[in-house]
MDTraj code that builds the backbone (N, CA, C; nanometers):
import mdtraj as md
import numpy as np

residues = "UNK UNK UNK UNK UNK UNK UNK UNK UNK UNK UNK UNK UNK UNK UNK UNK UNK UNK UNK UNK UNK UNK UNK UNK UNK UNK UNK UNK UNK UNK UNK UNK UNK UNK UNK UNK UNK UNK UNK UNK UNK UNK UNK UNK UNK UNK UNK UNK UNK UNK UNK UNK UNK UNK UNK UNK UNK UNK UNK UNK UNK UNK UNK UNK UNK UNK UNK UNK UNK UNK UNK UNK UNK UNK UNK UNK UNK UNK UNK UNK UNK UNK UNK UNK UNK UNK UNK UNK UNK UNK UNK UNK UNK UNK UNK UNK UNK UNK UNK UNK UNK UNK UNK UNK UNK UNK UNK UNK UNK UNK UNK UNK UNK UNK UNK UNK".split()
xyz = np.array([
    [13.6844, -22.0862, -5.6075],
    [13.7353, -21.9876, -5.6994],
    [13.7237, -21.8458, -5.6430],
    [13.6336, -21.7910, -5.5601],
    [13.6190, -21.6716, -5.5503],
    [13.7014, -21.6340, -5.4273],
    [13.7802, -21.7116, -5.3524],
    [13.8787, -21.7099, -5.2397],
    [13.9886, -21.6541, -5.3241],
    [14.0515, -21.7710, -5.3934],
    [14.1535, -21.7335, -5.5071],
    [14.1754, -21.6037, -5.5674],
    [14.0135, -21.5683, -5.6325],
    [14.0221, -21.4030, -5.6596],
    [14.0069, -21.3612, -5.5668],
    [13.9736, -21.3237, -5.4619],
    [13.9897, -21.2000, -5.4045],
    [14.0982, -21.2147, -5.3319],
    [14.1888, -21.3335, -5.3034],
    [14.3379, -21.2983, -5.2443],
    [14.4344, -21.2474, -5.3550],
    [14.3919, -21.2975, -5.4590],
    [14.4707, -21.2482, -5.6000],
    [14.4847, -21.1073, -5.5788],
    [14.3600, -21.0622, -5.6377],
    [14.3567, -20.9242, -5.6187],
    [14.3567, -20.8525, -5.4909],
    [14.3598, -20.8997, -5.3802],
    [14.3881, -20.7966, -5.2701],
    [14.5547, -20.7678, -5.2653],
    [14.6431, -20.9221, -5.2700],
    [14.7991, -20.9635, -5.3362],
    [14.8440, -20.8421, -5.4329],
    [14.7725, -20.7936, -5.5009],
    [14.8140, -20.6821, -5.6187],
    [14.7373, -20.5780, -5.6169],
    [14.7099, -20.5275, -5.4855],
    [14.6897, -20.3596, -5.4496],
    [14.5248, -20.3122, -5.4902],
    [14.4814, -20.4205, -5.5076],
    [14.2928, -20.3949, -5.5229],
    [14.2203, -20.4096, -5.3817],
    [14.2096, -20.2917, -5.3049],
    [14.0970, -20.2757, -5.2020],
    [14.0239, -20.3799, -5.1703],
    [14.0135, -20.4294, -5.0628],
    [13.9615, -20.5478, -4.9795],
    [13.8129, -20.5115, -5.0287],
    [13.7292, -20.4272, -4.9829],
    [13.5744, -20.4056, -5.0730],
    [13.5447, -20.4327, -5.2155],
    [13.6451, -20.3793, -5.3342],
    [13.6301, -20.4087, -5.4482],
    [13.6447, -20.5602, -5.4558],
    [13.7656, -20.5824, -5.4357],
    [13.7835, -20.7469, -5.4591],
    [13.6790, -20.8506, -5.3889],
    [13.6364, -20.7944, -5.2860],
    [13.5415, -20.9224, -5.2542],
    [13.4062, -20.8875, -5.3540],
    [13.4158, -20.7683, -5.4002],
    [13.2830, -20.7722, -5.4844],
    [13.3138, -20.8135, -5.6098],
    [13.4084, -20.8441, -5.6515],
    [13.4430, -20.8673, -5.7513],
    [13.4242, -21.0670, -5.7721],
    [13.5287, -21.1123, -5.6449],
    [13.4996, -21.2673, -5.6349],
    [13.3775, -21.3091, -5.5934],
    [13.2637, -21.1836, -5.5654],
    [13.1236, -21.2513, -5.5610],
    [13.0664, -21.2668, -5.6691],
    [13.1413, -21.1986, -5.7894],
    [13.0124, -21.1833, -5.8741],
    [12.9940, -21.3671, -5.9382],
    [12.9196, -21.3773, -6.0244],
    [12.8750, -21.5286, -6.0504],
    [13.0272, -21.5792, -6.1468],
    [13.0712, -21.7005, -6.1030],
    [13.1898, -21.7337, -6.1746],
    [13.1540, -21.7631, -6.3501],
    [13.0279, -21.7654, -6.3631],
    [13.0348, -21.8335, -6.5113],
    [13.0555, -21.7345, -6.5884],
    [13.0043, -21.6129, -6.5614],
    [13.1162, -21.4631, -6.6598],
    [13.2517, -21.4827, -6.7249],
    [13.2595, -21.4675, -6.5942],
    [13.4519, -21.4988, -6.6070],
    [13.5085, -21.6015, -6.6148],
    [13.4537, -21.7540, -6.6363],
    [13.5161, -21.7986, -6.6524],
    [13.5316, -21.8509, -6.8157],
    [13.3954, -21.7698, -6.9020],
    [13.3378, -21.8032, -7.0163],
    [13.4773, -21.6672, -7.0775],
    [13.4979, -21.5525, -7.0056],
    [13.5808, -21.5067, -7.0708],
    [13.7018, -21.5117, -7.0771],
    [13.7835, -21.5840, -6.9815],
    [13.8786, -21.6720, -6.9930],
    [13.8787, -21.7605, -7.0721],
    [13.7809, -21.8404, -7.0829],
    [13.7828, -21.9566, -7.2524],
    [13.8179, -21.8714, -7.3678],
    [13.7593, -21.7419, -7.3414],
    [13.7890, -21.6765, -7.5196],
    [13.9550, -21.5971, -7.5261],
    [14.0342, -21.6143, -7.3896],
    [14.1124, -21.5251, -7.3756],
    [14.1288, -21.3837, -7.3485],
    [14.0169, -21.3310, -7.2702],
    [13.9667, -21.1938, -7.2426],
    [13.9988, -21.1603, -7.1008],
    [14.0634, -21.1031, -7.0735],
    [14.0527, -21.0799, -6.9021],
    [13.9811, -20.9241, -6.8286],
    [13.8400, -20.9989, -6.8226],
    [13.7188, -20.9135, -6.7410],
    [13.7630, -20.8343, -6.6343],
    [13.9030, -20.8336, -6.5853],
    [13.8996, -20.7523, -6.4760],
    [13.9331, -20.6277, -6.4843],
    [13.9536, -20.5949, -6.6268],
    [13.9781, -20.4210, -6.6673],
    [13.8209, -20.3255, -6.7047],
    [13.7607, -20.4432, -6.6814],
    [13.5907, -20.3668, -6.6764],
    [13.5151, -20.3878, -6.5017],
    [13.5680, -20.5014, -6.4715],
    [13.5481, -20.5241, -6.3377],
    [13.5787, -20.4071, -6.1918],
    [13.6844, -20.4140, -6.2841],
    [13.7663, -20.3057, -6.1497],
    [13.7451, -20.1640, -6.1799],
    [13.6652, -20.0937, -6.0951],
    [13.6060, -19.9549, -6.1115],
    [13.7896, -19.8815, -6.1629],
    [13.7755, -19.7921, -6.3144],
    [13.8789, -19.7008, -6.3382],
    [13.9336, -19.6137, -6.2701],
    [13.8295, -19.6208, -6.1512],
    [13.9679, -19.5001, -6.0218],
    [14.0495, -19.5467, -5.9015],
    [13.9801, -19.6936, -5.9500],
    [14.0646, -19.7885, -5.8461],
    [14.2304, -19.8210, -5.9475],
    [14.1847, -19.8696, -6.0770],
    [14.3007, -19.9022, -6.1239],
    [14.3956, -19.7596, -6.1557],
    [14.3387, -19.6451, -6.1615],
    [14.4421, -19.5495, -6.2517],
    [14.4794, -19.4775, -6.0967],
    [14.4557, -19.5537, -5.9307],
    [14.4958, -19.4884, -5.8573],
    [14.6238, -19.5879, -5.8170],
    [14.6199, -19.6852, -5.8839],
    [14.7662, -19.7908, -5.8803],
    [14.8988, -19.7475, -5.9530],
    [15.0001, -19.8079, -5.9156],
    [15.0980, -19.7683, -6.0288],
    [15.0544, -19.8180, -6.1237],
    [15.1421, -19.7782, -6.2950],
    [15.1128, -19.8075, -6.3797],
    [15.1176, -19.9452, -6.4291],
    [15.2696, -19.9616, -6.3783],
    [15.2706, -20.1558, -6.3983],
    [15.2125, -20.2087, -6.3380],
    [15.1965, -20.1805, -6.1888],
    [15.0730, -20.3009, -6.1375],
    [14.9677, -20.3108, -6.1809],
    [14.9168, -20.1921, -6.2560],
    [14.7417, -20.1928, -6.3235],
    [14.7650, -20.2851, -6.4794],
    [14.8841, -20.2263, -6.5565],
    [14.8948, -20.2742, -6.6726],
    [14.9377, -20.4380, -6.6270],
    [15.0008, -20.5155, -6.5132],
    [14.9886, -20.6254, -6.4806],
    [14.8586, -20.7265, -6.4789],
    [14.7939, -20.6220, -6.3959],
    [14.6479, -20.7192, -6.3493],
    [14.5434, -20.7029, -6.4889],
    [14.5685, -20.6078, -6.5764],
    [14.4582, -20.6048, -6.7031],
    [14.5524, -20.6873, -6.7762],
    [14.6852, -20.7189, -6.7991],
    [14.7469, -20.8001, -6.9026],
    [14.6784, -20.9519, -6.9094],
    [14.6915, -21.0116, -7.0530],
    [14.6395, -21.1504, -7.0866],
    [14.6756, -21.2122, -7.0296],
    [14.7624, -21.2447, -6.8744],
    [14.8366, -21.3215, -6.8630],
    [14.7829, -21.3640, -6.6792],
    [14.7228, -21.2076, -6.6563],
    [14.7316, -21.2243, -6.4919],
    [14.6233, -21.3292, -6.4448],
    [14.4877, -21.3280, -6.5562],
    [14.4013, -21.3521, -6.5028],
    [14.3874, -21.5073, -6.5075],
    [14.4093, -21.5602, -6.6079],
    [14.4359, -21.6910, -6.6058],
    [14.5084, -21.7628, -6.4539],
    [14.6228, -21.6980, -6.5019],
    [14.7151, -21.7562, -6.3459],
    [14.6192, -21.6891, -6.2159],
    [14.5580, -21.6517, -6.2412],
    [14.4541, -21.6413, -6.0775],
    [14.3960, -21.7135, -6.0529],
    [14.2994, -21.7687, -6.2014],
    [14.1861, -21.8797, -6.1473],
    [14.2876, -22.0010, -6.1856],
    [14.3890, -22.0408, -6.2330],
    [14.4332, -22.2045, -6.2756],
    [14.4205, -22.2794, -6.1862],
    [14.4695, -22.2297, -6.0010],
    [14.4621, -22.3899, -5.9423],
    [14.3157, -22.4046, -5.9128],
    [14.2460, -22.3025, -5.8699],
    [14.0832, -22.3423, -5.8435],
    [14.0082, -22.3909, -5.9853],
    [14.0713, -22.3793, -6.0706],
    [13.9656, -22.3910, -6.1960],
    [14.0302, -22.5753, -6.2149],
    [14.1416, -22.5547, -6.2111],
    [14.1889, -22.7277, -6.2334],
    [14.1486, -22.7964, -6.1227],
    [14.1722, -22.7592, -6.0091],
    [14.1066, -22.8268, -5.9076],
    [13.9048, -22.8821, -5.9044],
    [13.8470, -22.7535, -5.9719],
    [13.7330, -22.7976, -5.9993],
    [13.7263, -22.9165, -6.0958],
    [13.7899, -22.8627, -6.1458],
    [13.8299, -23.0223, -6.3490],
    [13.8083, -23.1111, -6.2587],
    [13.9107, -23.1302, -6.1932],
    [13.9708, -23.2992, -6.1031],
    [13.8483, -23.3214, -6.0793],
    [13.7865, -23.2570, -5.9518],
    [13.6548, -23.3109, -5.8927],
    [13.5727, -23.3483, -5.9840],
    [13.5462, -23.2740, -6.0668],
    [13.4097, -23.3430, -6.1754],
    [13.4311, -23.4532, -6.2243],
    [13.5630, -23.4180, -6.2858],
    [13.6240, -23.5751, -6.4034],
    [13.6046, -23.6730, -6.2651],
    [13.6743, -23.6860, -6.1715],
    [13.6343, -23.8041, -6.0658],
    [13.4843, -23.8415, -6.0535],
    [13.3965, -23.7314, -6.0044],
    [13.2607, -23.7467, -6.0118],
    [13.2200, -23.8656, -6.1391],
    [13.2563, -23.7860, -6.2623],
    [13.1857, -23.8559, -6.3395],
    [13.2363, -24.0120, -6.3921],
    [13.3797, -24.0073, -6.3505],
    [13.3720, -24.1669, -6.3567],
    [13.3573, -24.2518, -6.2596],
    [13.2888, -24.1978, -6.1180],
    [13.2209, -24.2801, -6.0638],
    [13.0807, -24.2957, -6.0551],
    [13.0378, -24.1917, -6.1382],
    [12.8997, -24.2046, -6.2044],
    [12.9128, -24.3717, -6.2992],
    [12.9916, -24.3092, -6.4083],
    [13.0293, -24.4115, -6.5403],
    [13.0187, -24.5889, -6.4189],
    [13.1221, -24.5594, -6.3550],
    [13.1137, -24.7050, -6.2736],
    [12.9845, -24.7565, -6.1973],
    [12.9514, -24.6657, -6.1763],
    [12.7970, -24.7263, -6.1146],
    [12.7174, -24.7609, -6.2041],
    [12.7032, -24.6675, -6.2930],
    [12.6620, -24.7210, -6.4115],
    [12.6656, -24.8263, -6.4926],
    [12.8083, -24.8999, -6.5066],
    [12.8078, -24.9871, -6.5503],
    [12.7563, -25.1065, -6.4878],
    [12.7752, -25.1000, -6.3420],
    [12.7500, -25.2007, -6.2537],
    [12.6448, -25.2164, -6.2539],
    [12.5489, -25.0998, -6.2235],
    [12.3559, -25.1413, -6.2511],
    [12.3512, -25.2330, -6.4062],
    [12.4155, -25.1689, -6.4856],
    [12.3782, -25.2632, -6.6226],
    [12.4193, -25.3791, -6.6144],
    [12.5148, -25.4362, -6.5363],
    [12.5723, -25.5677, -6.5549],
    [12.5362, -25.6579, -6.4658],
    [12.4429, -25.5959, -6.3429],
    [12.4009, -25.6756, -6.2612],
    [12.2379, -25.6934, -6.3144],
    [12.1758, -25.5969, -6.3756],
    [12.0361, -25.6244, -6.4666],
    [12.0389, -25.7467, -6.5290],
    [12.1029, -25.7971, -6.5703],
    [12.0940, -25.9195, -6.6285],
    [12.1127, -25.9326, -6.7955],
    [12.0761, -26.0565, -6.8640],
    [12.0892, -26.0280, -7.0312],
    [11.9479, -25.9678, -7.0714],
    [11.9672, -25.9644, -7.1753],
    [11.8781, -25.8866, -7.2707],
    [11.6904, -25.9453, -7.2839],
    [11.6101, -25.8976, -7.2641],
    [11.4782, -25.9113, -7.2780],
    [11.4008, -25.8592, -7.3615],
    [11.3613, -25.9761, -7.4523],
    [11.2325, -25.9238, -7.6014],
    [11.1257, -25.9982, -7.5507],
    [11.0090, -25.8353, -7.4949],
    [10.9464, -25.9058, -7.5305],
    [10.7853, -25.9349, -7.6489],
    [10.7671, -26.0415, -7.6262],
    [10.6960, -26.1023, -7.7514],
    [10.5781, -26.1308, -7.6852],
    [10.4339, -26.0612, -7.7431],
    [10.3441, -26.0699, -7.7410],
    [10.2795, -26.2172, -7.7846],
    [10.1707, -26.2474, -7.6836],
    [10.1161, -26.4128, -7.7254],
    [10.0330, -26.4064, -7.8078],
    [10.0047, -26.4587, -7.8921],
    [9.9350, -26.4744, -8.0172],
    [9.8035, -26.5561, -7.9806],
    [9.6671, -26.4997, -7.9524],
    [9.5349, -26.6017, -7.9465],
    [9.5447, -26.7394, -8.0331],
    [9.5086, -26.8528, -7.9767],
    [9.4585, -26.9364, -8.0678],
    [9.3280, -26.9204, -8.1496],
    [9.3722, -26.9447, -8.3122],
    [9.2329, -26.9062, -8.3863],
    [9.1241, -27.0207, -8.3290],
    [9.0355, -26.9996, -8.3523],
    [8.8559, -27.0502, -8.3019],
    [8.8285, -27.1836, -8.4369],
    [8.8354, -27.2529, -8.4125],
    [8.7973, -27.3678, -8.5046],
    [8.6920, -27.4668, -8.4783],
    [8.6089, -27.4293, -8.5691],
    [8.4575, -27.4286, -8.6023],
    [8.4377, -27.5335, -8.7127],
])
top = md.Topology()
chain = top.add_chain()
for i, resn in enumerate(residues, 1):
    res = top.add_residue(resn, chain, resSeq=i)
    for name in ("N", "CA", "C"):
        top.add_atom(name, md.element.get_by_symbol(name[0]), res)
traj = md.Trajectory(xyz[None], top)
């Protein structure tokens, strides 16, 4: 993901220094504000970087629209990998259980009483 952003934003006139500081910072920020529909990069990007852009390219990269399409193929690409991960978790899983064998109760032996 942080390749993605910083070619994104170098692609749309954001300084090679800002942008890599920007795709360093920790992805779970941004990607928690993308779930809510927020795009972090109009607080991200120092205000004399953006108001030294034209106007549409700045009002581009802060619009609801840019930031999404920056992270989609790295963020779906992450999806894939996990969802795979975890159903070959699920399959191993099942396989340890089915090679364990059937079911085991067990039942404590009961002393014989003393007869006197």
């Amino acid at each position: 993901m942080p390749a993605a952003m910083y070619n994104g934003l170098v692609q749309n006139g954001i300084p090679a220094q800002i942008a890599h500081q920007i795709a360093s910072a920790p992805p779970v920020g941004y990607l928690f504000a993308a779930f809510l529909g927020y795009n972090p990069l109009k607080t991200l990007i120092p205000a004399s970087v953006l108001n030294s852009l034209p106007a549409q390219q700045a009002a581009n990269i802060t619009s609801r629209a840019f930031f999404p399409q920056l992270i989609d193929t790295a963020f779906h690409r992450g999806l894939v990998e996990v969802l795979i991960f975890s159903i070959i978790m699920c399959l191993i899983g099942a396989a340890a259980s089915w090679v364990r064998g059937g079911k085991y109760v067990y039942q404590e032996k009961t002393k014989p009483e003393n007869k006197n």
